[in-house]
C-alpha positions in Angstrom: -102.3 109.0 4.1 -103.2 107.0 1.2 -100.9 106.5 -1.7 -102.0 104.8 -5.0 -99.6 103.3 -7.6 -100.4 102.0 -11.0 -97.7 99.4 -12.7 -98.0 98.1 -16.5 -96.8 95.3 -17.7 -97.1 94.0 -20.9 -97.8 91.1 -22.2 -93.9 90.9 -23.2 -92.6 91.2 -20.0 -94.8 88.5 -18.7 -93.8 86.4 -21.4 -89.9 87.2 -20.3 -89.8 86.7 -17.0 -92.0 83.3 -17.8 -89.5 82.1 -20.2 -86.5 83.0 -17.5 -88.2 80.8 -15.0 -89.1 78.0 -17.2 -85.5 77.9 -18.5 -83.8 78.2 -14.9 -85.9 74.7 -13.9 -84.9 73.2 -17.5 -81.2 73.9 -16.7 -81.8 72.7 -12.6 -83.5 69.5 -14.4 -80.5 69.2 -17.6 -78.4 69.1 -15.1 -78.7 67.1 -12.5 -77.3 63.5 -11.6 -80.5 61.6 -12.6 -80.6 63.6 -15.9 -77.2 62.9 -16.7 -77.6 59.3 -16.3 -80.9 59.0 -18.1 -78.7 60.6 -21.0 -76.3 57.8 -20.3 -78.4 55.0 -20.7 -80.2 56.2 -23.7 -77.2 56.9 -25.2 -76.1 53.2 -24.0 -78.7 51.9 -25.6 -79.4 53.7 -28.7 -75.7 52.5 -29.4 -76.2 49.4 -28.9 -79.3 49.1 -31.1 -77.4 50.8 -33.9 -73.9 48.8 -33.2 -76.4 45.7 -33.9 -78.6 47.2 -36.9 -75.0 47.6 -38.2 -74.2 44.3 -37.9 -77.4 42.7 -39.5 -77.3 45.0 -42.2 -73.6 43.6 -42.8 -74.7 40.2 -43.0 -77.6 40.5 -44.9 -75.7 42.0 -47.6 -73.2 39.8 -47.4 -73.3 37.2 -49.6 -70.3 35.1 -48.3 -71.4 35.9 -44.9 -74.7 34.4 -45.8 -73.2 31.0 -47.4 -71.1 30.5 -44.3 -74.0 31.0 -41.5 -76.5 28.8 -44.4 -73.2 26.1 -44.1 -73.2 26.0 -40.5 -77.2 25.9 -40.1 -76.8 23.0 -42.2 -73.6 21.0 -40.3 -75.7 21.5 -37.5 -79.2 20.2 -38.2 -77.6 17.5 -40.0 -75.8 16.1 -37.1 -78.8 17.0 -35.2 -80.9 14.6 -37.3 -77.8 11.9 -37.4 -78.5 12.4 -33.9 -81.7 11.6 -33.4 -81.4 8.5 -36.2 -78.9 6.9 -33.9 -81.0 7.7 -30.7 -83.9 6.0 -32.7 -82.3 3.5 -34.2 -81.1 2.3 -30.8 -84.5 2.8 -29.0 -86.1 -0.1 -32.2 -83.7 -2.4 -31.6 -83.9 -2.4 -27.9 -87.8 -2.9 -28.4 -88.1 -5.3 -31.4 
């Protein structure tokens, strides 16, 4: 006994059971552990990076912020050089 069956499918149904498998292994892959903390740590540092762009956008356009980080540069190379002069200074007398 021979029996013969013919089946269509169409191009649709192909296409749906396709896109049911590919979405089963996207939601198996979204959520898993190792997913969840790649999210994590993007979100980690993509918050940090903005927390910080925050901040330098503050200061640059603060002008009193400005003034007091330009005051402090200042103290500091100047008693940086004072420093030095003294270092110097003490070095030339040792050797004249």
């Amino acid at each position: 006994m021979k029996l013969n069956i013919e089946i269509d499918i169409d191009d649709k149904m192909i296409s749906d059971i396709a896109m049911k498998a590919v979405m089963a292994k996207v939601n198996d892959r979204a959520s898993s552990w190792v997913t969840e903390k790649s999210f994590t740590d993007a979100v980690k540092a993509g918050w940090d990076r903005g927390l910080q762009a925050m901040v330098d956008a503050a200061i640059a356009e603060s002008d009193t912020v400005r003034k007091k980080i330009g005051e402090e540069m200042h103290r500091q190379i100047k008693n940086k050089l004072a420093a030095a002069i003294r270092a110097s200074g003490t070095d030339g007398a040792k050797g004249g």
